[in-house]
C-alpha positions as CSV (number, residue, x, y, z in Angstrom):
1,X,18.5,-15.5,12.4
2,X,18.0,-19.4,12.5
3,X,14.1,-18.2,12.2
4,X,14.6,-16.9,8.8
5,X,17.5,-18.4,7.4
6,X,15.6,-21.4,5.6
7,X,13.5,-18.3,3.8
8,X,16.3,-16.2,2.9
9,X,17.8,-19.8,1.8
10,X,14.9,-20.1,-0.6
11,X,15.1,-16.3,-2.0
12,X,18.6,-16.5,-2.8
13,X,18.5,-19.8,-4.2
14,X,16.7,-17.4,-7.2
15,X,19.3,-14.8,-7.5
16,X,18.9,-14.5,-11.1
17,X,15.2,-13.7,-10.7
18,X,16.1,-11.6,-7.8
19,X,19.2,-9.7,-9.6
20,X,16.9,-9.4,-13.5
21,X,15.8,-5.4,-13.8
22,X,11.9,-7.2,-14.1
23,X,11.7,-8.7,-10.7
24,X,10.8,-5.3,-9.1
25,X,7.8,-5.1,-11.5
26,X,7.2,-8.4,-11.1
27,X,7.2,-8.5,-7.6
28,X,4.8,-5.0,-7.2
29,X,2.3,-5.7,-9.6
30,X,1.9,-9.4,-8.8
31,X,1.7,-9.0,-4.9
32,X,-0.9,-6.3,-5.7
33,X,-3.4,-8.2,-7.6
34,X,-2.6,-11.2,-5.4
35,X,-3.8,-9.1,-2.1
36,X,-6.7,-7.5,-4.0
37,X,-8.0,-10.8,-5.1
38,X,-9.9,-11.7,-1.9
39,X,-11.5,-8.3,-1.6
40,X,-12.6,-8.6,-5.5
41,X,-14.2,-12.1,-5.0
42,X,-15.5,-10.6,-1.7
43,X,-17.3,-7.9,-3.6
44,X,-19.1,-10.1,-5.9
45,X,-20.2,-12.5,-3.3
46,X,-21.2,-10.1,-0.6
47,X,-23.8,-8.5,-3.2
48,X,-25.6,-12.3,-2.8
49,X,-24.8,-12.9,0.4
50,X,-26.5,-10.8,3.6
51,X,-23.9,-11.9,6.1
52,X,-21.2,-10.7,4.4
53,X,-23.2,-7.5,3.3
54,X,-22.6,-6.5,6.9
55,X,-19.1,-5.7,7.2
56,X,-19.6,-3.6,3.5
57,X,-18.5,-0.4,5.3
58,X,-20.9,1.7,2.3
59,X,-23.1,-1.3,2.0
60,X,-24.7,0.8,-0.9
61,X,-22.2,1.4,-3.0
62,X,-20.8,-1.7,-5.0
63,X,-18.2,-1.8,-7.1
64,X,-19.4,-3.3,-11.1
65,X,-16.6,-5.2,-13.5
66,X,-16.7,-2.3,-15.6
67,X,-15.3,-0.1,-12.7
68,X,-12.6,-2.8,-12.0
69,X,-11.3,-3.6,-15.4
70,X,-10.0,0.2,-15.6
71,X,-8.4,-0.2,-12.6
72,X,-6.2,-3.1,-13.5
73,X,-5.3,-1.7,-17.2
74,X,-4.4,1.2,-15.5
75,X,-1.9,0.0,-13.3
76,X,-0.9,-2.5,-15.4
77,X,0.3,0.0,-17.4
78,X,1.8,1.9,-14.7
79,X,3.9,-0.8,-14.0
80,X,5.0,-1.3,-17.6
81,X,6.0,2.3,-18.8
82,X,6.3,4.0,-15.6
83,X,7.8,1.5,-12.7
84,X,9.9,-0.7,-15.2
85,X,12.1,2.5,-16.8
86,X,12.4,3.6,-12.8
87,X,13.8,0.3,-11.7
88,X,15.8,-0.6,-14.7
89,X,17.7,2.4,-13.9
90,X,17.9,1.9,-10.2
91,X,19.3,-1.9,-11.5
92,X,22.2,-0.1,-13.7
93,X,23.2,2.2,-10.6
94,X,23.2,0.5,-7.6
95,X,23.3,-3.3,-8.2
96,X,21.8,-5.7,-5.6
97,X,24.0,-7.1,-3.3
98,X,22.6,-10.7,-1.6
99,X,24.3,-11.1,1.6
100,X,24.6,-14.7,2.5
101,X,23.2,-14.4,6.1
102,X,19.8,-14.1,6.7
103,X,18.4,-10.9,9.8
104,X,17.5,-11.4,13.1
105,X,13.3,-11.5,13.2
106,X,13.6,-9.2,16.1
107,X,15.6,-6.6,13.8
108,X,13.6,-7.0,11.1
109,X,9.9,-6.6,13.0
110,X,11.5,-2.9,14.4
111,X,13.1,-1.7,10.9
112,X,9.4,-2.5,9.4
113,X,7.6,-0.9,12.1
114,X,10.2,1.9,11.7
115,X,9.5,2.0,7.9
116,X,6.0,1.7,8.1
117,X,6.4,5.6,10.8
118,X,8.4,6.9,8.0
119,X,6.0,6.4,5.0
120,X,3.4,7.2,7.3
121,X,4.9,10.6,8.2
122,X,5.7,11.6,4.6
123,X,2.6,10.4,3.4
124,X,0.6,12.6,5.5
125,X,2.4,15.6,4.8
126,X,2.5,14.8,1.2
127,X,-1.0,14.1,1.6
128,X,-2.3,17.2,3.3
129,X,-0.5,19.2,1.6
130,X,-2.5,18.1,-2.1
131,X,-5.6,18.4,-0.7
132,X,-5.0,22.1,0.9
133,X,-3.6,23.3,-2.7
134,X,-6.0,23.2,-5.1
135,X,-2.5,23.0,-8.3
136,X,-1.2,20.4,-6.4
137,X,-4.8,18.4,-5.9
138,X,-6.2,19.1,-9.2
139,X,-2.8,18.1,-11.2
140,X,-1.6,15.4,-9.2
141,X,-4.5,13.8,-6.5
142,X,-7.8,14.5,-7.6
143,X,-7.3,11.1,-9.7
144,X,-7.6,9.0,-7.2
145,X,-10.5,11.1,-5.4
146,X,-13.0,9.5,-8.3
147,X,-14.5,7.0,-6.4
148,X,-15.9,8.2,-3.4
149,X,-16.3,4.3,-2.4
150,X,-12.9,2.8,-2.7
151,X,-12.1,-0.7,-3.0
152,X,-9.7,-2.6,-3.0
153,X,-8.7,-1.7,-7.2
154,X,-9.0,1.6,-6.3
155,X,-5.3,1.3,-4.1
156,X,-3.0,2.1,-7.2
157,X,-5.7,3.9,-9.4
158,X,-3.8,7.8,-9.1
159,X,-2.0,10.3,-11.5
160,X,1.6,9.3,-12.5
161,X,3.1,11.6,-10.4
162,X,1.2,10.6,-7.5
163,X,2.4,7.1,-8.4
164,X,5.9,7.9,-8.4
165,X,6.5,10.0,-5.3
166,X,4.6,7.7,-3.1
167,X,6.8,4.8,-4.4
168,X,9.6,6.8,-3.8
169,X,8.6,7.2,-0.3
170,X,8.4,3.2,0.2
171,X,11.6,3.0,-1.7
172,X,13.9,5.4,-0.4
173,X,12.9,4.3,3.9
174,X,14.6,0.8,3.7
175,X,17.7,2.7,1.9
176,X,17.8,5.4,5.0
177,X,17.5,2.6,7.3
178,X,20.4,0.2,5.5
179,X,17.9,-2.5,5.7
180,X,18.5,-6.4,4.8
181,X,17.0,-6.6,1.0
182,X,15.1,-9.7,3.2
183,X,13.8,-7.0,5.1
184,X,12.7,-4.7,2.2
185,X,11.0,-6.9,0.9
186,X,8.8,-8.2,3.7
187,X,8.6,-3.8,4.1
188,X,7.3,-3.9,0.5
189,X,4.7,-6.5,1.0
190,X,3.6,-5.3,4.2
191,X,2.9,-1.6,2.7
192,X,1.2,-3.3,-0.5
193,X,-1.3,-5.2,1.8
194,X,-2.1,-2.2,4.0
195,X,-3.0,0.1,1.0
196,X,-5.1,-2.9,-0.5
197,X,-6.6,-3.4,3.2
198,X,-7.2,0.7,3.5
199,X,-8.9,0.9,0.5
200,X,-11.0,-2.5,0.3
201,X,-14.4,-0.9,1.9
202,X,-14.8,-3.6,4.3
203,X,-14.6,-3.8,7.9
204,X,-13.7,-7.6,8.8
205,X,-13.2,-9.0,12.3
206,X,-9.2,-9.8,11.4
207,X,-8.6,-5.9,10.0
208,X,-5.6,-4.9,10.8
209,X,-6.9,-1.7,12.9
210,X,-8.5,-4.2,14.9
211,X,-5.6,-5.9,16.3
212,X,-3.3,-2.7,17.0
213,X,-5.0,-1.4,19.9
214,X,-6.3,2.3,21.3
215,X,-7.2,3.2,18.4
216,X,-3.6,3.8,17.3
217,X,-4.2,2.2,13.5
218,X,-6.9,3.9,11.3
219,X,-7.3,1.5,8.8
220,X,-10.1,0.8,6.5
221,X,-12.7,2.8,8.3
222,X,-10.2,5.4,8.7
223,X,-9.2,5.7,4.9
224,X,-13.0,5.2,3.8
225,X,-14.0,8.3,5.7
226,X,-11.4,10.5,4.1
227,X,-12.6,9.4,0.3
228,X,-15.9,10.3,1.7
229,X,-15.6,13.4,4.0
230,X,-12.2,14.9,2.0
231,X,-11.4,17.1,4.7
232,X,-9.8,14.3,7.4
233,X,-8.6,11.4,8.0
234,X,-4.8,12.3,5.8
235,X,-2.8,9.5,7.2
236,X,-2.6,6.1,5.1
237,X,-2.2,4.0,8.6
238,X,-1.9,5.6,12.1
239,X,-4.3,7.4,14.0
240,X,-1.4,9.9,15.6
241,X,-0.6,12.8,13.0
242,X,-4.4,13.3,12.6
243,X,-4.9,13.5,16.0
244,X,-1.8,16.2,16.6
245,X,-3.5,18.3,13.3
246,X,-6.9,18.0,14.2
247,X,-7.3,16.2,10.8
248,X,-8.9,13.3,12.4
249,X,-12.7,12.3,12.4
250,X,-13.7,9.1,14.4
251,X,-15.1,6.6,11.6
């Protein structure tokens, strides 16, 4: 608690940011663009640049400014007439309450890890379930099946209904759990950068599946091979539902 008292300090010395119906938005769209950043910058250099060519998991396949531009309008937009109505209401309903003590690390590393199982789960099932009925894949999914080499724009670039449900998966885990809003929001943040990660088409030395070990964490490699293959690979993070469907396919 002592660990992350000085942070929850700083957040709550904001309240009124933190309370307004627009920090939500705010908070989604700008930690979004802030994480894709680096892969963006990445993707223009590593065209130049051999030795970072090398960790280009479709080294081929290069994403131009005029495939990322539609990207950002697009959830941009999202964000404005979709996301804003959705939290604006959830603001008039259930008000945020800022509790003046800060969580224990240890609580909050297990309730994200825990968080992180649930989306997970339901994101596989939602997942496989789109791509095995063609209504569901053709209405809802099939959006953000366009590029066949993702990066990392390409994370929030779906179908509005694809949109809401999966943010209604990442919303409604830390309400389940009756998590610390200090913990919901280092849950938010950590799901963000994971999507961005999964979809970046790069394989660096410090990716995230490389420091969870056995194989236990798909990530970018993982993901890749799903926009690629289709047929596998249904699981945003972990290796383990795959596996138990025979869905998986070693990247």
């Amino acid at each position: 608690r002592l660990c992350l008292q000085p942070l929850w300090d700083f957040v709550t010395a904001r309240e009124p940011l933190i309370k307004s119906p627009f920090f939500p938005v705010l908070f989604s769209f700008t930690a979004y663009m802030v994480f894709c950043l680096p892969y963006v910058v990445l993707d223009f250099l590593s065209t130049r640049l051999p030795n970072l060519r090398r960790y280009k998991i479709q080294p081929q396949n290069y994403p131009t400014l005029g495939m990322m531009v539609p990207c950002i309008i697009q959830s941009a937009c999202h964000h404005v007439v979709l996301i804003f109505p959705v939290t604006f209401l959830h603001w008039y309903w259930r008000p945020m309450n800022l509790p003046v003590i800060a969580p224990e690390l240890p609580e909050v590393l297990l309730e994200v890890v825990v968080c992180l199982l649930l989306f997970d789960f339901e994101y596989f099932l939602w997942h496989l379930l789109h791509h095995k009925v063609p209504w569901l894949y053709k209405t809802f999914h099939k959006v953000h099946h366009k590029h066949v080499s993702t990066f990392a724009l390409t994370t929030q670039y779906s179908s509005v209904g694809e949109l809401l449900s999966l943010g209604f998966f990442a919303a409604i885990n830390p309400v389940l759990l009756e998590c610390h809003p200090l913990t919901e929001m280092i849950f938010f943040l950590v799901n963000i950068w994971l999507s961005v990660e999964d979809h970046s088409g790069y394989d660096l030395p410090w990716s995230t599946h490389r420091l969870v070990p056995f194989g236990l964490y798909g990530g970018a490699p993982h993901h890749d091979l799903h926009h690629l293959k289709f047929k596998s690979n249904y699981a945003p993070y972990f290796t383990h539902w795959d596996k138990l469907f025979g869905t998986f396919t070693e990247s």
